[in-house]
C-alpha positions in Angstrom: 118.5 4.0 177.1 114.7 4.7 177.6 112.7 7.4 176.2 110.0 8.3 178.8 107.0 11.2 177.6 106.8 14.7 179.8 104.1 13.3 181.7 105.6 10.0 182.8 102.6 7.9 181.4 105.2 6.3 178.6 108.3 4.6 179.2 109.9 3.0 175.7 113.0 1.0 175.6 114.5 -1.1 173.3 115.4 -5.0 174.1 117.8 -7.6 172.6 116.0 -10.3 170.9 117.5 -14.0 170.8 116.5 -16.4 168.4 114.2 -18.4 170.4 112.1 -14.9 171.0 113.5 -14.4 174.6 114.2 -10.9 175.4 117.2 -9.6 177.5 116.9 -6.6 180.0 120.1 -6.6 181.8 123.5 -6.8 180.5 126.9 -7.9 182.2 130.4 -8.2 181.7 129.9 -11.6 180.5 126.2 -11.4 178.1 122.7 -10.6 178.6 120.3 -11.6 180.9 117.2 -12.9 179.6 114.4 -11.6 181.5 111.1 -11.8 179.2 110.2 -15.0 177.6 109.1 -16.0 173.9 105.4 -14.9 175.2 105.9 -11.1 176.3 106.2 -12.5 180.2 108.7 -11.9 182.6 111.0 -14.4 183.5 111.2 -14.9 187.2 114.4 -13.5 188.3 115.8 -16.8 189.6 115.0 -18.5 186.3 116.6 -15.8 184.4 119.0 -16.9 181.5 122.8 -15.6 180.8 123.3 -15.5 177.0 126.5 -14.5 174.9 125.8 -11.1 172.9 126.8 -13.1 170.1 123.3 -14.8 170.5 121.3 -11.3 169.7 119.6 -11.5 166.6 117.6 -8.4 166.6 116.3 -6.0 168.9 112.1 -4.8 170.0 111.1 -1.6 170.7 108.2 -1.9 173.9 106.4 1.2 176.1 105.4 0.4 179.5 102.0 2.8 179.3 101.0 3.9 183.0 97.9 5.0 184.0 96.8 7.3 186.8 94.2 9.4 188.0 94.5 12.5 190.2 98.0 12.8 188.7 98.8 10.3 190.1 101.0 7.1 188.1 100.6 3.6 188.5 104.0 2.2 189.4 103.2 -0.9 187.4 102.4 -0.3 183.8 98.7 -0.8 183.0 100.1 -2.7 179.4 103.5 -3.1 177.3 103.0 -2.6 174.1 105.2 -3.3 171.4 106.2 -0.3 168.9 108.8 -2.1 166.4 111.2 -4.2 165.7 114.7 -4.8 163.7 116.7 -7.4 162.7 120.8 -8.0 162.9 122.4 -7.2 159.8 125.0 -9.4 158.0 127.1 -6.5 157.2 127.7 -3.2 158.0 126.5 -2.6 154.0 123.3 -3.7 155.1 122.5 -1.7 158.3 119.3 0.6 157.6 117.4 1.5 160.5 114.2 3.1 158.6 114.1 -0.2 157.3 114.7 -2.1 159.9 118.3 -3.6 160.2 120.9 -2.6 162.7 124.0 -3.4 162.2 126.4 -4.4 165.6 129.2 -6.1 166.7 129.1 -8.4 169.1 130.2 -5.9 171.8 128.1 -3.2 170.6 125.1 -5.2 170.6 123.0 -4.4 173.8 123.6 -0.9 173.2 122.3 0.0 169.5 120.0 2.6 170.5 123.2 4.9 171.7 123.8 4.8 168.0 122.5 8.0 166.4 121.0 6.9 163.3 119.4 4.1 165.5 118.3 6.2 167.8 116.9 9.1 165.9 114.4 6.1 164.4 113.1 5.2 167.8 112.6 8.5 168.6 110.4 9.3 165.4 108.3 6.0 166.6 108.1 7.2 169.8 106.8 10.6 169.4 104.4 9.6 167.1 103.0 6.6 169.8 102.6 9.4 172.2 100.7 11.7 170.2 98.7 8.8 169.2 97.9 7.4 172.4 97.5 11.8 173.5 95.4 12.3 170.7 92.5 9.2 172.4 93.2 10.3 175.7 92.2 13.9 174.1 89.1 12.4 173.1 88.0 10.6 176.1 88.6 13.8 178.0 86.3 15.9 175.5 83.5 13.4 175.6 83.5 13.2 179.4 83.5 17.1 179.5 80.5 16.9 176.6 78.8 14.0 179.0 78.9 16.8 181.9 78.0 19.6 179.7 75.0 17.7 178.7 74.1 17.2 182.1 74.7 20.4 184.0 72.9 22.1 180.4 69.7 19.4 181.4 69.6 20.2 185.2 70.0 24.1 183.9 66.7 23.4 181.6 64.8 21.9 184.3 65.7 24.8 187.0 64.1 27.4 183.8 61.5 25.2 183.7 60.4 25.3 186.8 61.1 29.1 187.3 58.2 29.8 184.5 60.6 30.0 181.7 59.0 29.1 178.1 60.5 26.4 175.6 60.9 29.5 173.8 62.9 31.2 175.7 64.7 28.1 176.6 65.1 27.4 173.1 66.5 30.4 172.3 69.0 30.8 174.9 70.4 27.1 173.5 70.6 28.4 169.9 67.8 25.6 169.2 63.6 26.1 167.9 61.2 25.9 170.6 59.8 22.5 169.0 63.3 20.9 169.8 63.9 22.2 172.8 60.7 21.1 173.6 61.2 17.4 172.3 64.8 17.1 173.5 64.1 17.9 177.6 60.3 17.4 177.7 61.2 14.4 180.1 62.6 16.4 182.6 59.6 19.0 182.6 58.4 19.1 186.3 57.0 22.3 185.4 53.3 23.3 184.3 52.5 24.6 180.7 53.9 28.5 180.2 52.8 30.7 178.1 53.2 30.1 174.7 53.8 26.4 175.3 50.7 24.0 174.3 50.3 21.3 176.9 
């Protein structure tokens, strides 16, 4: 099962984790195929390694995060990130996804994230990873709109500037005194002394 955001940019998924760190990716009738190593890296397809579900000691929670500009995605994620983690319970007794144990039989195993107490945890995780990562992406797109505010509002001061319009005015239009006006565009001032202004 993956969980992917409205806009496509997230894709989270949950992988069997054997106990030398390998992760598997595909099942089969017969086990798991190992496909990412101890390190986070894809195995090669040709070098990938069939294990018994018996072998699955816990499971990882990863996003692929796409980026994209002009609405358009990357088809390749631009980072995997990890989101959590759980280990194999012992015992039925013991399985507590908040608290990260899941408890499977052998059979079950690859597929704990069909389980609704399992997945209602990733879920949670998930939503709150999106409206992390939203809540940056929210930020950069704010200070890019300031940084093009700041300079459509600076060519704008020049233009008055050079139509004869006074600091004061120009000041006053921007909410600001004359004196900052003054000091906070006087290097873009192609325009002669006006009015009230000393030179």
């Amino acid at each position: 099962m993956a969980w992917v955001s409205d806009d496509g940019r997230h894709e989270s998924y949950l992988l069997p984790e054997f106990l030398d760190g390998c992760l598997g990716g595909t099942s089969s009738s017969g086990g798991v195929w190992a496909t990412v190593d101890a390190h986070g890296a894809a195995i090669p397809y040709s070098d990938w390694q069939r294990r018994d579900r018996g072998e699955i000691v816990g499971w990882v929670l990863r996003c692929d995060e796409r980026a994209g500009a002009d609405g358009q995605l990357a088809l390749e994620p631009a980072q995997t990130v990890e989101l959590g983690r759980w280990r194999r319970a012992p015992s039925p007794a013991a399985h507590d996804p908040g608290g990260g144990w899941v408890y499977a039989v052998d059979d079950d195993a690859v597929f704990v994230d069909e389980l609704p107490d399992v997945a209602a945890v990733i879920e949670a995780i998930v939503d709150v990873h999106i409206e992390k990562t939203a809540s940056r992406a929210r930020v950069r797109a704010a200070a890019a709109a300031s940084r093009a505010a700041s300079e459509a509002l600076g060519e704008a001061v020049r233009s008055a500037r050079l139509a004869g319009w006074s600091w004061t005015a120009i000041g006053s239009d921007v909410g600001i005194t004359r004196q900052s006006a003054r000091e906070r565009w006087r290097h873009l001032d192609a325009a002669p002394s006006v009015g009230d202004e000393p030179s």
